[in-house]
C-alpha positions in Angstrom: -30.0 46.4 -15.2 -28.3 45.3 -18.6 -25.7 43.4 -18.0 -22.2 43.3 -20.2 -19.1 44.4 -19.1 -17.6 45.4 -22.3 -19.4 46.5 -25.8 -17.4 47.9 -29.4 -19.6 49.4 -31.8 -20.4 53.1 -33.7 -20.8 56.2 -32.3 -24.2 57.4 -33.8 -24.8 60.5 -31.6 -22.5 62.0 -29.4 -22.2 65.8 -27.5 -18.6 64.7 -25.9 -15.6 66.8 -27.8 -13.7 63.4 -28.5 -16.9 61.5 -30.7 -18.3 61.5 -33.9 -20.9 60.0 -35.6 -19.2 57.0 -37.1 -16.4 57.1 -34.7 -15.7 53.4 -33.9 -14.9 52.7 -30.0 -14.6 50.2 -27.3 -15.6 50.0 -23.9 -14.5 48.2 -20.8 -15.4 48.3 -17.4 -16.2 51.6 -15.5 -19.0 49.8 -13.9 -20.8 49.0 -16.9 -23.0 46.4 -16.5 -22.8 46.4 -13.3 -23.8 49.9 -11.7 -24.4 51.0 -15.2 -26.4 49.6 -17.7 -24.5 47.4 -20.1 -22.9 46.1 -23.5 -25.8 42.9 -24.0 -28.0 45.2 -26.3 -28.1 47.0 -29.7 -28.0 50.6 -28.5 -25.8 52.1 -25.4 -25.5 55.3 -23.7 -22.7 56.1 -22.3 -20.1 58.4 -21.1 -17.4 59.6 -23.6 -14.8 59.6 -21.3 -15.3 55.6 -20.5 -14.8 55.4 -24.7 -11.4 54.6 -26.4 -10.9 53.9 -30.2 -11.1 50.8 -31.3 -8.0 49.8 -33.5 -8.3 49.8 -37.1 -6.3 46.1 -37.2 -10.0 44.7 -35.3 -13.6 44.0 -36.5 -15.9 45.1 -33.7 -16.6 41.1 -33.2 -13.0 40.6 -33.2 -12.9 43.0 -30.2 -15.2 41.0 -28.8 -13.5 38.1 -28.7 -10.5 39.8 -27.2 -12.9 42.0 -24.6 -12.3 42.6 -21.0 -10.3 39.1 -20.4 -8.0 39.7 -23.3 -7.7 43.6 -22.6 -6.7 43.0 -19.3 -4.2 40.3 -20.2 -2.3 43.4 -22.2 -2.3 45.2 -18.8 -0.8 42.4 -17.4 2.0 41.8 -19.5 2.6 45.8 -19.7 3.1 45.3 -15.7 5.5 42.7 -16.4 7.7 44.3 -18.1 7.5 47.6 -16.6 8.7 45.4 -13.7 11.6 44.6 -15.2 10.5 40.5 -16.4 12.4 40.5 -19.9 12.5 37.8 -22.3 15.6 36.6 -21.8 15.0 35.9 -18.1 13.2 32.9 -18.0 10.0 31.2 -18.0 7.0 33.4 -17.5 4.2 31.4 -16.1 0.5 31.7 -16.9 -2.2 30.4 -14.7 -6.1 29.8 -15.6 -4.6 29.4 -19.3 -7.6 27.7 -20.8 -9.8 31.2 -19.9 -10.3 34.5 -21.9 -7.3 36.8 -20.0 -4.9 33.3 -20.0 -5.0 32.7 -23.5 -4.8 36.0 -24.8 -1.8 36.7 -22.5 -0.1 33.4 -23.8 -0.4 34.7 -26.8 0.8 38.2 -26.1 3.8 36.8 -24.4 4.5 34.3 -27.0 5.2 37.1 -29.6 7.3 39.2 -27.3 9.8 36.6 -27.0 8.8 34.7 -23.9 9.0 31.4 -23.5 5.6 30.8 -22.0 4.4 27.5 -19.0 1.0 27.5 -19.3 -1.2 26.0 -16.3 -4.6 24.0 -16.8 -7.3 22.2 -14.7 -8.8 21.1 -18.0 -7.8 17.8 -19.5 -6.8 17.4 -23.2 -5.9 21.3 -24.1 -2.6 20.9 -24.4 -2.4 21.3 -28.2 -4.7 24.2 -27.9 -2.7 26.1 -25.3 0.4 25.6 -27.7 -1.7 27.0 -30.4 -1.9 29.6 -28.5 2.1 29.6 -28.3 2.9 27.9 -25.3 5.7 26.0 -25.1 4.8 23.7 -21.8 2.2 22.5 -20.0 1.1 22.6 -16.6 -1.8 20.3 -14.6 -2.6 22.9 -12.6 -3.3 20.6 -9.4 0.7 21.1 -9.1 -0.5 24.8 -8.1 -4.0 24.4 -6.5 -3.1 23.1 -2.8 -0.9 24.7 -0.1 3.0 24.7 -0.6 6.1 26.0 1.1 6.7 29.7 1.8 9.7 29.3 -0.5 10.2 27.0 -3.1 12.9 26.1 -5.9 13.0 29.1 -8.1 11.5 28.5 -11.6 9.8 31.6 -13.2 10.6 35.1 -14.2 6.9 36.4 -14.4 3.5 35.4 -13.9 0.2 36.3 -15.0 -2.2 34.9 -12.8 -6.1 34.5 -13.3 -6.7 32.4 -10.0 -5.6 33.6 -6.7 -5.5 31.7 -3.2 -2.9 28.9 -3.0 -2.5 29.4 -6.7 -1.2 32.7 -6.5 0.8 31.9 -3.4 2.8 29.2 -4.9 3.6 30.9 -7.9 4.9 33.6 -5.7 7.0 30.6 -3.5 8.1 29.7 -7.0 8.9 33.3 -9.1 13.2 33.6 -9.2 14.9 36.3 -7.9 14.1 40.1 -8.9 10.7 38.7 -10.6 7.4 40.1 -10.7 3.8 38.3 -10.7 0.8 40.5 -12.2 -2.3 39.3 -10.0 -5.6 40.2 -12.1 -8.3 37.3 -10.7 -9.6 35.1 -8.4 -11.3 32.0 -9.7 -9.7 29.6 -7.0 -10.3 32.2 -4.4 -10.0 35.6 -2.9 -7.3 34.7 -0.2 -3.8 34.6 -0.6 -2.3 32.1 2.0 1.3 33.0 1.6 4.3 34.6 3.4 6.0 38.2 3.1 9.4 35.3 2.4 9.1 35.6 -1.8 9.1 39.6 -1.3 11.5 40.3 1.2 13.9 37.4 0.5 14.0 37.1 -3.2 12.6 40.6 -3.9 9.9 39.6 -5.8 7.2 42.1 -7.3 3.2 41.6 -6.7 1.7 43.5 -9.0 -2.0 44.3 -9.0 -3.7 44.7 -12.4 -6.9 46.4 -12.6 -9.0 46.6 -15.7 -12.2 48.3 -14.8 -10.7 51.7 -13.5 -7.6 52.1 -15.1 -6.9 54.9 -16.3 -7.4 56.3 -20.7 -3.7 56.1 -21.7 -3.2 52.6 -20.0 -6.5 51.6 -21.9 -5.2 53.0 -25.2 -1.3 51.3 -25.0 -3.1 48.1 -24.0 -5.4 48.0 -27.2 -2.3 49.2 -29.0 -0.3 46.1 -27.6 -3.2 43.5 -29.0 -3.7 45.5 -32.4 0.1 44.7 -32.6 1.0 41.8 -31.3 -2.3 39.3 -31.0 -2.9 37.7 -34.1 -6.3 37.8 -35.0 -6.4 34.0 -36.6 -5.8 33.1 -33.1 -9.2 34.7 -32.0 -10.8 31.9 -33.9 -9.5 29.4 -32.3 -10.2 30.5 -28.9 -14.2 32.5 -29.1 -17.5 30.9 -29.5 -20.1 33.0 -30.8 -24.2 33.0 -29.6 -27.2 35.0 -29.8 -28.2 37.6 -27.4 -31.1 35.0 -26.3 -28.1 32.6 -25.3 -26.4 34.4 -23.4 -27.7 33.2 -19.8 -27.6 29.2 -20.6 -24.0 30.5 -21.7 -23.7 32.3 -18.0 -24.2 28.9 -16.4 -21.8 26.7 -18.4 -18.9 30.3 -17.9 -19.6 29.3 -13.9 -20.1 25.3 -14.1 -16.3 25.8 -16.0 -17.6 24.6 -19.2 -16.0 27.5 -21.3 -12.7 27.4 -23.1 -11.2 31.1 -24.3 -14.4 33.9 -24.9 -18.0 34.1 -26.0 -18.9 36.5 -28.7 -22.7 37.6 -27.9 -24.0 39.1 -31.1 -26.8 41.3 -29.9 -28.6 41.6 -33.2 -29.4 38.0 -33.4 
């Protein structure tokens, strides 16, 4: 199996009615690189439904360095606000800032207006994650261990990377009427909390999804980054290695040695 969950590159051959030769696309998810093989090599065969363009306002590395973390980041803040979280409502809250979907969606939110809290287990990134355009923050220790069912009220929205008592105090925390987008799991898959956010403050969990959502969510969340992410703030946040790197780069990713993205340039 190839691994890589996402790949952006040229079409050079294609028998499905929506690709050209020369058609530039992006992929992510569908399985790929997992059931499928995947995006760490030169060449790919795939199917043309799993495809969407790839915006003119990105480079194919550029897409890179926005990928599946940063592309599901735009799904995140699209739940958001289809959940009613509006600028003017508050704080939104992002947790696991320092990682690929957290920064992206800082930086997402930041131009729509939010005012953005962003939460870190990593020391001295505080100038980066206000880079990034947030405008506090958060040790994330605060977060991490088990809190009340309910809790003073502090955020309109969250977008949150981690999960387990993470996830459960930012619900304990989320004001009135708002929503949390749930998209990871990096302290856990549990979720230690009480039905008392959702039933006395009516507060929204929403699941976000990334690998089998559906084309026209795929093609409004690219459309959201091509508009709203500035590509200078890519730079800041990618590292990019050679396609012989990528596994020592696998083992810093889980030893928690990896700010933002990697870039793996396969022809090198």
């Amino acid at each position: 199996m190839v691994p890589g969950i996402d790949l952006a590159g040229v079409v050079t051959e294609s028998a499905h009615a929506d690709w050209k030769k020369g058609d530039r696309v992006v992929l992510n998810g569908w399985g790929v690189g997992e059931s499928h093989w995947g995006g760490l090599a030169q060449k790919a065969r795939l199917n043309g439904d799993w495809l969407v363009p790839l915006p003119d306002a990105f480079t194919a590395r550029q897409a890179m360095a926005i990928g599946t973390a940063g592309y599901t980041a735009s799904l995140c803040v699209a739940a958001l606000l289809d959940g009613g979280v509006a600028p003017d409502g508050g704080e939104v809250l992002v947790t696991g800032a320092t990682g690929g979907v957290g920064g992206v969606a800082i930086a997402l939110l930041a131009a729509a207006g939010f005012t953005v809290a962003a939460s870190t287990g990593k020391d001295g990134e505080a100038d980066y994650l206000r880079r990034l355009g947030a405008s506090t923050v958060l040790d994330a220790a605060g977060l991490a261990e088990k809190g009340k069912p309910m809790q003073k009220e502090r955020w309109a929205g969250v977008v949150d990377t981690v999960g387990s008592h993470t996830l459960a105090n930012a619900c304990a925390q989320t004001r009135y009427g708002g929503a949390v987008a749930a998209c990871g799991l990096a302290q856990g898959m549990d979720f230690p909390a009480s039905v008392a956010p959702f039933i006395l403050r009516g507060v929204s969990l929403l699941g976000v999804d990334s690998v089998l959502a559906p084309r026209e969510r795929r093609v409004a969340a690219w459309g959201r980054l091509a508009r709203d992410l500035d590509p200078r703030l890519l730079d800041a946040m990618t590292e990019e290695i050679a396609l012989a790197e990528a596994v020592p780069a696998a083992v810093r990713l889980l030893e928690r040695r990896v700010r933002g993205r990697i870039v793996v340039d396969v022809n090198r």
